[in-house]
VODRENZA-633537 format. One record per residue: x, y, z of N, C-alpha, C in turn. Coordinates in steps of 0.05 Angstrom, whole numbers, padded with zeros to 5 digits, always signed. Example, Ala and Ser with C-alpha at 12.3 -4.5 7.8 and 13.67 -1.06 7.14 Angstrom:
BEGIN
+00264-00114+00156+00246-00090+00156+00264-00066+00156
+00257-00045+00142+00273-00021+00143+00258+00001+00157
//
This chain:
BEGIN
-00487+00010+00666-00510-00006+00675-00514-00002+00705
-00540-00002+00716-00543+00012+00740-00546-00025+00760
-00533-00022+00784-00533-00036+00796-00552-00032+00808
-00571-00061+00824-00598-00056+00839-00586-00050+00874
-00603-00029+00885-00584-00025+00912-00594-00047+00927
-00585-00059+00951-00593-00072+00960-00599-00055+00994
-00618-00066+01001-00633-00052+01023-00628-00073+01047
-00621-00060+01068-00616-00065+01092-00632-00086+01104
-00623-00106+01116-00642-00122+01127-00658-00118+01153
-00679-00126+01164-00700-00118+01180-00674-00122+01209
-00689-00106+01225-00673-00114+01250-00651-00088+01262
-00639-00089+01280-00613-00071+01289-00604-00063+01263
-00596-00038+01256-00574-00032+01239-00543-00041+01242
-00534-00051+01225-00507-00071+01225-00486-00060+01236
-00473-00067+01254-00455-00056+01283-00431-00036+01266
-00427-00037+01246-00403-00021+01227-00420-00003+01223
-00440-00012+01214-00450+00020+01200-00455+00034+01224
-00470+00024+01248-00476+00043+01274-00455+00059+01285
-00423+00036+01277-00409+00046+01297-00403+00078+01284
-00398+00072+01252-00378+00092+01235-00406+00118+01236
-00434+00118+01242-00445+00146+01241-00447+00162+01271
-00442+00140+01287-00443+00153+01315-00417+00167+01319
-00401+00160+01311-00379+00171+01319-00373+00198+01291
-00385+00199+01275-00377+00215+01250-00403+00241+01267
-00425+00232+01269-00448+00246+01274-00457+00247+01310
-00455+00250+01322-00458+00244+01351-00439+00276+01365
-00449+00282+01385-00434+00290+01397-00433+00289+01430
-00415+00299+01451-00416+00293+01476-00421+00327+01487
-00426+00348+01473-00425+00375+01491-00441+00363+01520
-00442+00397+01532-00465+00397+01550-00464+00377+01576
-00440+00367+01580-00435+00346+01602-00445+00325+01600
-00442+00314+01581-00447+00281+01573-00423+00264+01571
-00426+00256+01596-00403+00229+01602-00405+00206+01596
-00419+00207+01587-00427+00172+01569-00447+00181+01548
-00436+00173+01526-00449+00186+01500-00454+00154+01483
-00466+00162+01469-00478+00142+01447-00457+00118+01434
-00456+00097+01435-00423+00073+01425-00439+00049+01434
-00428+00042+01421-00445-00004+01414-00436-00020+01443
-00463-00019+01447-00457-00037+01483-00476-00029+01503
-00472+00010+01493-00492+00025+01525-00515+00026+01518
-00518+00028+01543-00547+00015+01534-00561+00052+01550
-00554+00068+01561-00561+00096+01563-00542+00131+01563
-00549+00150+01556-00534+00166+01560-00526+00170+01588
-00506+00181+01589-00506+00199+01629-00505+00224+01622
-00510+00245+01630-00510+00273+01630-00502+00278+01664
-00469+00303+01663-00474+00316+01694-00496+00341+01692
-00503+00332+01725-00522+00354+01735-00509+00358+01758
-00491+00353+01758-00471+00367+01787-00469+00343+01814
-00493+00345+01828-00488+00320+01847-00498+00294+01832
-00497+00289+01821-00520+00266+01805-00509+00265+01772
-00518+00239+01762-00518+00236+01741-00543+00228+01732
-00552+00245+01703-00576+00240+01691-00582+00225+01675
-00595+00208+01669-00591+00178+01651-00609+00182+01628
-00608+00182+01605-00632+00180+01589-00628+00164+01558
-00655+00148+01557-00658+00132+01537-00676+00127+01528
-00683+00119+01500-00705+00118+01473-00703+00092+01467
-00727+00089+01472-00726+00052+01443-00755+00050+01443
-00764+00037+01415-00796+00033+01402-00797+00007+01407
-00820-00003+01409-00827-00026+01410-00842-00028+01381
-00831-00047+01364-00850-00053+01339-00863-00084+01337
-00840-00108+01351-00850-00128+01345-00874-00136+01352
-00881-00110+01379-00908-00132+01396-00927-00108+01386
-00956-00127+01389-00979-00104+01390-01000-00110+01418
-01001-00130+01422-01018-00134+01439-01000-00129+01474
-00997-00112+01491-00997-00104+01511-00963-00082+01500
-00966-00076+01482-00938-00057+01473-00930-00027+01493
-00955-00019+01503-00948-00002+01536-00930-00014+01547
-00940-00039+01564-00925-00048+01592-00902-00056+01576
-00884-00070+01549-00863-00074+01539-00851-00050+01535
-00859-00031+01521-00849-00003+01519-00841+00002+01552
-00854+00006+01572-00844+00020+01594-00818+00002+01612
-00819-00028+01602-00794-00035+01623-00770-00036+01597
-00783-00036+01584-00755-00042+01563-00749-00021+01563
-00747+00006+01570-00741+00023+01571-00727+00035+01602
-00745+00022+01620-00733+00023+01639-00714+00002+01655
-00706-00010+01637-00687-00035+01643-00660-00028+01638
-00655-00011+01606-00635+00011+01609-00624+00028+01623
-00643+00036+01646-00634+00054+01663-00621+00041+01683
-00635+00016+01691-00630-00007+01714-00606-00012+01708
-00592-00025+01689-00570-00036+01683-00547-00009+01683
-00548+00010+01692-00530+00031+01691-00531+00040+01716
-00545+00023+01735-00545+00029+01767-00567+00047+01782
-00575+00055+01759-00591+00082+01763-00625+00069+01774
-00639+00095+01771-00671+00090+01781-00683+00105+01757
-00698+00092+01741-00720+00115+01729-00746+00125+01737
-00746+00149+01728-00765+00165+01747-00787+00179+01724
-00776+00180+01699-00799+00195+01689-00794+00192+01654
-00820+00188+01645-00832+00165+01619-00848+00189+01601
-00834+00184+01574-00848+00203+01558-00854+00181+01540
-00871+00180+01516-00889+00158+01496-00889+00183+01473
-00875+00164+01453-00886+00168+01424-00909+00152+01409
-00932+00160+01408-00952+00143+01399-00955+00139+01375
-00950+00121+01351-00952+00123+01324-00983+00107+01315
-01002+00117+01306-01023+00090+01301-01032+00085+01275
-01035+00068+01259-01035+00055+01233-01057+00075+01224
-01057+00088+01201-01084+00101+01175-01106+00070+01181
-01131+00079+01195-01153+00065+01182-01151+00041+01209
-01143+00041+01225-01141+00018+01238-01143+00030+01267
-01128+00053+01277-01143+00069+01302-01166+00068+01302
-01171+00069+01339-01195+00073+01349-01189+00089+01373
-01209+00096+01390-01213+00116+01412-01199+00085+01435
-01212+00064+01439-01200+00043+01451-01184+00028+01450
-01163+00032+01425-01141+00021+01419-01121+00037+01439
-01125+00069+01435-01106+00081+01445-01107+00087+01477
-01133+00086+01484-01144+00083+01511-01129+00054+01523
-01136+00033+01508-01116+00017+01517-01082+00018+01521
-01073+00028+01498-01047+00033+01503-01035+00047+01521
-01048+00077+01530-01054+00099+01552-01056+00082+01584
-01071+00062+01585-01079+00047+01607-01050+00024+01614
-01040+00009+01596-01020+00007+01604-00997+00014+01605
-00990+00032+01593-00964+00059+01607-00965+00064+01632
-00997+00071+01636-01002+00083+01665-00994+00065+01691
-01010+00046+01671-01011+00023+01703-00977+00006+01696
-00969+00005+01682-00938-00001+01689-00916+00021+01708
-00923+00041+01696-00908+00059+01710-00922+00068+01733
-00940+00061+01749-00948+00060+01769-00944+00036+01792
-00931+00012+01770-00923-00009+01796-00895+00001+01795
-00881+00006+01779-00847+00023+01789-00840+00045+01790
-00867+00059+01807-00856+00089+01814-00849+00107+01795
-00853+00111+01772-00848+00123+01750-00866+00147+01749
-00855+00176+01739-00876+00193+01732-00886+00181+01697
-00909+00179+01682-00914+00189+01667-00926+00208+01647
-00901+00224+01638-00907+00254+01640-00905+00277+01621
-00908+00256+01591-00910+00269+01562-00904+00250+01547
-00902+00272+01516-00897+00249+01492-00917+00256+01477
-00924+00247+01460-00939+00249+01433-00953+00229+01422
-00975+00228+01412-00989+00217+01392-01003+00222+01368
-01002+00210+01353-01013+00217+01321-01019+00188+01304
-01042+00185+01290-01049+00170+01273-01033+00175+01243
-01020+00155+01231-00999+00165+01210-01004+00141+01187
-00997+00152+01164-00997+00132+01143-00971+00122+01151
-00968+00096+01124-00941+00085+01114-00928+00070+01141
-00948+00059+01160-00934+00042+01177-00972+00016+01177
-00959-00012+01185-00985-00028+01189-00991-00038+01207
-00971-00035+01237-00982-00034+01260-00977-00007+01275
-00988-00012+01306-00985+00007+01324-00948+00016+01337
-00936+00024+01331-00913+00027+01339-00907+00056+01365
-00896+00038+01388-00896+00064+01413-00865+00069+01419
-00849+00089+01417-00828+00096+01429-00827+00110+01450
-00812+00105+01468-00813+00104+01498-00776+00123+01494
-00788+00140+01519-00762+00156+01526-00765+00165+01552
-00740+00153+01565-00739+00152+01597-00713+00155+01606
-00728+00176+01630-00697+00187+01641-00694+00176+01677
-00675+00176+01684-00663+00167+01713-00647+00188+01720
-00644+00172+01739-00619+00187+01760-00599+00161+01783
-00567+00167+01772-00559+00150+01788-00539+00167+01808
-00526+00159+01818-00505+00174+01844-00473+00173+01828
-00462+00190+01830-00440+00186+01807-00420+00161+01811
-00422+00155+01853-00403+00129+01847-00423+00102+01845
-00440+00110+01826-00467+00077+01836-00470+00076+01804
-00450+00096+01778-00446+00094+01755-00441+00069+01749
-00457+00052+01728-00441+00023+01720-00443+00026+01682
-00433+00021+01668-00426+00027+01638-00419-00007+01629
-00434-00007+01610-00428-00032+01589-00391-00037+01589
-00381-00020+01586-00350-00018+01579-00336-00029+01599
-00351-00026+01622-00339-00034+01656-00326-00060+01652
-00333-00077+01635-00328-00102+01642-00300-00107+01639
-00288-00132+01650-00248-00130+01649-00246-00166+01653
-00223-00164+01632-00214-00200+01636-00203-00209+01669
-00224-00233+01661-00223-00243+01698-00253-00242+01704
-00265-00230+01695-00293-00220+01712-00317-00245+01708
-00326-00250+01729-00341-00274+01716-00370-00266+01701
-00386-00277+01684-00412-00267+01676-00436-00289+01690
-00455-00272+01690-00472-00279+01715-00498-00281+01687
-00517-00285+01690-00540-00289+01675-00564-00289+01692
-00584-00277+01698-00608-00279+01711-00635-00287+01698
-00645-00303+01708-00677-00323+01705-00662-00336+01669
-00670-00333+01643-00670-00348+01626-00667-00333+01599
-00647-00345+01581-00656-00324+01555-00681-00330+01538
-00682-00312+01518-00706-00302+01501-00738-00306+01514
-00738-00291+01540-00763-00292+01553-00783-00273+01542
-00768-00248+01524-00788-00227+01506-00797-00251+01493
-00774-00266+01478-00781-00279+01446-00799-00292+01453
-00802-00310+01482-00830-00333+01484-00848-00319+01480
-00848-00297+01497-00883-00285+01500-00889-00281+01469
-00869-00260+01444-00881-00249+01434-00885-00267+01410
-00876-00297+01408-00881-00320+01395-00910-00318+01396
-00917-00334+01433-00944-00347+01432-00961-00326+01427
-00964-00297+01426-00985-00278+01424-00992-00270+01390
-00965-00266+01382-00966-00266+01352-00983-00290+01330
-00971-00313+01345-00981-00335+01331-00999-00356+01349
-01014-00337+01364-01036-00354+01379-01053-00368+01370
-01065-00375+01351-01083-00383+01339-01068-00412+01323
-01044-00412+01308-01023-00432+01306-01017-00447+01320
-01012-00440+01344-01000-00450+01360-01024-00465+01381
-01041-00450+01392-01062-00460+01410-01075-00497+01393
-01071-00491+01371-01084-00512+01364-01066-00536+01359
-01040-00530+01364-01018-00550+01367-01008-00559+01395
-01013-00535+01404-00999-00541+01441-01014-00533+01456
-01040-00531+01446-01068-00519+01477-01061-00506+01486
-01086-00490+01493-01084-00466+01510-01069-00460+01533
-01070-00478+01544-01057-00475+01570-01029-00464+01561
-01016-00484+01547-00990-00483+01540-00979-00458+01532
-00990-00444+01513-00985-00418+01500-00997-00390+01518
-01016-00392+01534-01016-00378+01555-00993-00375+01578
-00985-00392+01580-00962-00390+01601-00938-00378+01588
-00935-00384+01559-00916-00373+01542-00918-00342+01540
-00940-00330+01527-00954-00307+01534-00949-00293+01555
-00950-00308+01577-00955-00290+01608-00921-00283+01619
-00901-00289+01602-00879-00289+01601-00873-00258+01609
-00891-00239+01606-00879-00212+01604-00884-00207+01637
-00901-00226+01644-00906-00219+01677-00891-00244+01694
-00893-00271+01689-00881-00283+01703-00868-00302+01682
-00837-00307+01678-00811-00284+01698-00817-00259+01694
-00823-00254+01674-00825-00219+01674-00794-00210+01656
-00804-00181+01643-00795-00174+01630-00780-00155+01638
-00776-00149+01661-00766-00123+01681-00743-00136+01688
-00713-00118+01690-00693-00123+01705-00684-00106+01725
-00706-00095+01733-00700-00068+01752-00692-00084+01786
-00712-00104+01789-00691-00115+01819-00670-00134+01804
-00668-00150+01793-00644-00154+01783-00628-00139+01789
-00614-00124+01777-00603-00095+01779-00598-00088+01810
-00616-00081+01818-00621-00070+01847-00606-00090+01862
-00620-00114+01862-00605-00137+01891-00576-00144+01874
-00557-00146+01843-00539-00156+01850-00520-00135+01857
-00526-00106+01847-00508-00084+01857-00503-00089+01890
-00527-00087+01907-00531-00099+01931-00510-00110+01945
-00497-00139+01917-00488-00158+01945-00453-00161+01937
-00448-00149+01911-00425-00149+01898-00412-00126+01881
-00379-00129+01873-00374-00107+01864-00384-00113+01828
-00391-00101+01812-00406-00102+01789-00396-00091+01771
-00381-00096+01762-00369-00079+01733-00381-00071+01707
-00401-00090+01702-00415-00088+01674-00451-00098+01678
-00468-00081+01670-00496-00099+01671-00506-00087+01640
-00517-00110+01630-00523-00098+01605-00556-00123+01592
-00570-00109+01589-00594-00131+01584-00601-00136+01557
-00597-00172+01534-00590-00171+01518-00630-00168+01513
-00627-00155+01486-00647-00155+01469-00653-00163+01444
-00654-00152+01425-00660-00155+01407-00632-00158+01390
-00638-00185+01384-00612-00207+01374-00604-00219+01390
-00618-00223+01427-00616-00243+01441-00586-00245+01452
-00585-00260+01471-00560-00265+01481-00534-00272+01473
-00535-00269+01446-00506-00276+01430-00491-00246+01426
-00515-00239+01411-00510-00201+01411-00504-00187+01436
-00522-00186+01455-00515-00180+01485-00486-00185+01487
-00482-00214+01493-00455-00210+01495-00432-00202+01472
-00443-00203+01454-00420-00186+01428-00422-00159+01441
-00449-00147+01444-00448-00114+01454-00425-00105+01480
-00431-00127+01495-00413-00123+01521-00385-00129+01517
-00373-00141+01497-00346-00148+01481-00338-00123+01465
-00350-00112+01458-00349-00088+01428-00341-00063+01452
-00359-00058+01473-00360-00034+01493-00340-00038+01509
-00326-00058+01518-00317-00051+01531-00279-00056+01526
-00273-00073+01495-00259-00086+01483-00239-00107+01499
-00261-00132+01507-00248-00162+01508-00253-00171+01503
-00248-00197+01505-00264-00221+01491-00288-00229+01511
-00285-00264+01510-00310-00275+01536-00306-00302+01523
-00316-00322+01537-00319-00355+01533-00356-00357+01560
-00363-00370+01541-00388-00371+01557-00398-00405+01552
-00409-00424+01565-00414-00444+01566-00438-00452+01553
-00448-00463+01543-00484-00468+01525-00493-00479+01541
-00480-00504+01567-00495-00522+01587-00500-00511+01605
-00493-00490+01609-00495-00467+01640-00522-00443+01628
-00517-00435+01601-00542-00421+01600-00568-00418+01596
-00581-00422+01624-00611-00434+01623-00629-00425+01607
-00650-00443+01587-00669-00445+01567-00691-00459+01587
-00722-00433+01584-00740-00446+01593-00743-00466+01570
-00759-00492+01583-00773-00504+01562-00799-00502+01541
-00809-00480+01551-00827-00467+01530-00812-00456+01514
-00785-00438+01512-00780-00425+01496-00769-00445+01486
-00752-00464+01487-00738-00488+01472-00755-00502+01456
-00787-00509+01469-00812-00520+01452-00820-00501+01426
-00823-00482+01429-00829-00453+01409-00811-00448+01391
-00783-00442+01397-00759-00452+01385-00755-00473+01361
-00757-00494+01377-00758-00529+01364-00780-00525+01329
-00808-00519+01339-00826-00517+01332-00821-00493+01304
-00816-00467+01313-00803-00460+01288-00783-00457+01267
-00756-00479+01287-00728-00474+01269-00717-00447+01286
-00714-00439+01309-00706-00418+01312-00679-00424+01337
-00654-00414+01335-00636-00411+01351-00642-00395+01373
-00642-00400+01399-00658-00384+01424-00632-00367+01438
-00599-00369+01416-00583-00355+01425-00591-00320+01415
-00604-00323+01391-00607-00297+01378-00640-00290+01382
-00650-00300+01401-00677-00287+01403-00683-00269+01423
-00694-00248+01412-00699-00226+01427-00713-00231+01458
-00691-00216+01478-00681-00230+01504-00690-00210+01527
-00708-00192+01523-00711-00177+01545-00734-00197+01570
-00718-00185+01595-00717-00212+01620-00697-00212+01632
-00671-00217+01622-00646-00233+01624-00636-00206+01628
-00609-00205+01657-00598-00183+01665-00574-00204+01658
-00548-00191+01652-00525-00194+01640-00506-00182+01661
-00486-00197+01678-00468-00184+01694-00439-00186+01692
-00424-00173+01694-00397-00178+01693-00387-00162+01709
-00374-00191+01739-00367-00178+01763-00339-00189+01772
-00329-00183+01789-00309-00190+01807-00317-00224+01822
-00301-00246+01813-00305-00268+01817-00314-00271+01850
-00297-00261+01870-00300-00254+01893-00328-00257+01905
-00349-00243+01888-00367-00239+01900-00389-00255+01886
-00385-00268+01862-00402-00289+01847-00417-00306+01872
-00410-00312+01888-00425-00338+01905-00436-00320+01915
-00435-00289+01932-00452-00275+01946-00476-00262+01921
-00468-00259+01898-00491-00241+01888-00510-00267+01874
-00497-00297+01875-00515-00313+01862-00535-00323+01878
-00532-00323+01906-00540-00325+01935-00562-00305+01936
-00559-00275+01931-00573-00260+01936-00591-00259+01919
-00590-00267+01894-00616-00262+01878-00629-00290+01882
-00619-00318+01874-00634-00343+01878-00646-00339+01904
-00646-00321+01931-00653-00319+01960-00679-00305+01944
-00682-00277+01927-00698-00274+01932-00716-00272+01905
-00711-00293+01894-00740-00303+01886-00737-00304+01849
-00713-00290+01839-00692-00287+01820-00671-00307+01808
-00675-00330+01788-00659-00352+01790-00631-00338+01768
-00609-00341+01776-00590-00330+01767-00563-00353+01761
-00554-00356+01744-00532-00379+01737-00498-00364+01733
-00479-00370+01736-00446-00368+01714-00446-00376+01696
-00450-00369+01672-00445-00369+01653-00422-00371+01631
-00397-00355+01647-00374-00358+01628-00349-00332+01647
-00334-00324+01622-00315-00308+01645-00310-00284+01621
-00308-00272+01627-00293-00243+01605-00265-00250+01611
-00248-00249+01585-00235-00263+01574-00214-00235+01557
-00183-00236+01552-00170-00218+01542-00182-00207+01508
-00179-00192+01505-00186-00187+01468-00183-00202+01449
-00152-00215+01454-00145-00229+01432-00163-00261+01434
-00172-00259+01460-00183-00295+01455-00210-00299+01440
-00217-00263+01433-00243-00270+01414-00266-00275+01438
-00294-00282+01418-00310-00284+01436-00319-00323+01427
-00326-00331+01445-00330-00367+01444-00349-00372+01456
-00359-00397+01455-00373-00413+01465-00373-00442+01469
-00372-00452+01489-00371-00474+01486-00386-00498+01499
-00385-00509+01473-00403-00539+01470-00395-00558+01466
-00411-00587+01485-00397-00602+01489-00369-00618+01489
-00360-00595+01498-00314-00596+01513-00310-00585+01486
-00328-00568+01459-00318-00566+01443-00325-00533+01437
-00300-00519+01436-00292-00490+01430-00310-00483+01404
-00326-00458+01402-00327-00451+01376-00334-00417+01373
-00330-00409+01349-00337-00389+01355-00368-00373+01367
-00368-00352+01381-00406-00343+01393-00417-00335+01364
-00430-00357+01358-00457-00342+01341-00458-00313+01329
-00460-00317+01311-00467-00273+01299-00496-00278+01287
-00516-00261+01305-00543-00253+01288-00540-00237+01279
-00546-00234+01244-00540-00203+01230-00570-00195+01235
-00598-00204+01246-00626-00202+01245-00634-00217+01265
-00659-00213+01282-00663-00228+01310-00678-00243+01294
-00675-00269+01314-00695-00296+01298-00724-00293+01296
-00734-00280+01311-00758-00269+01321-00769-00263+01290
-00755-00252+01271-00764-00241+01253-00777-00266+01229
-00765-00290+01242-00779-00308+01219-00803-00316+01221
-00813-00305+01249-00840-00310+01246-00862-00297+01236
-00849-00265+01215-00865-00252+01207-00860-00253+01180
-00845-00275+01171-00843-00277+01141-00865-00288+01122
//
C-alpha cells in the first residue's frame, strides 16, 4: 500500500534537512573562507587584499514595494559581516497574465532608487514573465567587500558575550501585515493606524547597514546576524547552531513596537517568530555594551541587552516572568497565517 508523501511546509527549509545537503552538496574551492552552514548569513571569497562577500535571497511575501525589500534585505547580509555592498544584480520573475510594462517599470524604479540612497551599483540580473507562480517574485544577489580584519561571521559569537538588539522585532512582519491586509485592517484600525504600520520599511526602516556600521564603531563585536524570516527566535537559534552555544535572553528587555503587538493581538500571532528584518542582532564583549548602546541610542538607533550567550550545554532559553523556559521553535514564520 502506497503511503501519501507528505510535502514540506511553506517557509525556510527545516534546519536538518539544510544542514545534511549543504554539507553533502556544497563546496568551499576557489578561496572561500566562509562557505554556506545555518547562521551565515553571506559567503567570503579571498581576493588577496580583501574579502569578497556575496549573497542571494527572494523576496516572495511582499508585492507592493518588493524592489526597496529585495535591495536591503539583501544588503543587510553584507552589513552584518562588517562588510559594504557595492553591487546588486535582480532576478525578475512576473506572474502569466498579470504583467504589465508598469508593474515592472515600477519594480526597476525601486531597485534603482534604493540602491541609489546606499551607494550601490545596480548592475544586472534578469527578467522573464513565467507560468506556475501567482505573484511577482524578485531575487536579489549582492556582493561586498570587507577588509580581512573588519571580517565578522555568525559563528563569532562565545559564552560571556552579551546580545545587543537594535530598534524592535518583527518590523518586516508589521509593514507586510498592514499592506497585505489593508483593506481588513483600515476598517478596524483607520487609516492612519495601518499607514504608519506600512511605512515601517522606511521609518524604523528595514536597513541594518548603520546599525552595523556605528556598533562595529564603538565596540569589539563578535557576532552580527539579522533575524528574518522566523523572526527573532530563529535568529537567535541561527546564531546558537553557527556558532555552537547556547544563550538566555529576557522577553521584558526585548522591545515590541506597539503596532506590531496590536497586529499581532489582532491575528493570534507570536511576534517572537515573525519575520524580523529591521532588527540587527549583536554578540559582543560585555566591556563595551554601555559604549556601543551609547553609540547607537546617540545616534538616532534605539538599541536594548537582551540576554548573554551562554555555554552549549545550557541550551537556548528564555525568560519570563523569573520563569526559565525553553526559546520558542518556529518550524514556519507566523507571517504565513495571514495567507491562509
Amino acid at each position: 500500500m502506497n503511503q501519501k508523501v507528505r510535502g514540506l511546509p511553506v517557509g525556510k527549509l527545516p534546519a536538518d534537512i539544510l544542514d545534511r545537503l549543504l554539507k553533502l552538496y556544497t563546496s568551499t574551492q576557489h578561496g572561500v573562507v566562509v562557505g554556506p552552514s545555518i547562521g551565515e548569513d553571506a559567503a567570503a571569497v579571498d581576493r588577496g587584499d580583501s574579502f569578497l562577500l556575496l549573497k542571494t535571497d527572494p523576496i516572495t511575501f511582499v508585492t507592493e514595494d518588493i524592489g526597496t525589500y529585495t535591495l536591503f534585505i539583501n544588503a543587510n547580509d553584507i552589513a552584518t559581516m562588517g562588510g559594504v555592498p557595492k553591487w546588486f544584480l535582480a532576478t525578475i520573475l512576473l506572474p502569466e497574465k498579470q504583467a504589465t510594462e508598469d508593474l515592472v517599470e515600477r519594480i526597476f524604479h525601486q531597485l534603482s532608487s534604493a540602491c541609489k540612497k546606499t551607494d550601490i551599483s545596480f548592475c544586472g540580473g534578469h527578467t522573464e514573465i513565467t507560468v506556475g507562480i501567482d505573484r511577482t517574485v524578485v531575487i536579489g544577489m549582492m556582493i561586498g567587500e570587507v577588509a580581512k580584519n573588519n571580517l565578522i561571521t555568525t559563528k563569532g559569537a562565545m559564552a560571556g558575550d552579551d546580545i545587543i538588539m537594535t530598534k524592535a522585532i518583527a518590523i518586516e512582519g508589521t509593514s507586510i501585515i498592514a499592506r497585505e491586509r489593508w483593506d481588513a485592517l483600515t476598517g478596524v484600525f483607520g487609516e492612519r493606524f495601518v499607514n504608519t504600520c506600512r511605512g515601517f520599511t522606511d521609518i524604523p526602516g528595514i536597513s541594518v547597514l548603520r546599525d552595523a556600521q556605528i556598533a562595529t564603531a564603538y565596540g569589539e563585536i563578535h557576532s552580527m546576524h539579522d533575524p528574518t524570516e522566523g523572526g527573532l527566535a530563529t535568529g537567535l537559534s541561527e546564531i546558537a547552531t553557527a556558532a555552537g552555544v547556547g544563550l538566555i535572553v529576557e522577553e521584558e528587555c526585548i522591545p515590541v513596537f506597539p503596532e506590531c503587538q496590536t497586529l499581532c493581538s489582532y491575528y493570534g500571532l507570536d511576534p517572537l517568530g515573525l519575520i524580523a528584518s529591521g532588527s540587527l542582532l549583536l554578540a559582543m564583549n560585555p566591556r563595551d555594551t554601555a559604549k556601543v548602546l551609547d553609540g547607537l541610542n546617540n545616534n538616532g538607533i534605539p538599541a536594548a541587552k537582551i540576554g548573554r550567550i551562554m555555554p552549549k550545554e545550557h541550551g537556548l532559553k528564555i525568560k519570563k516572568h523569573k520563569e526559565v523556559a525553553d526559546l520558542p521553535v518556529f518550524d514556519r514564520d507566523e507571517i504565513t497565517k495571514i495567507f491562509q
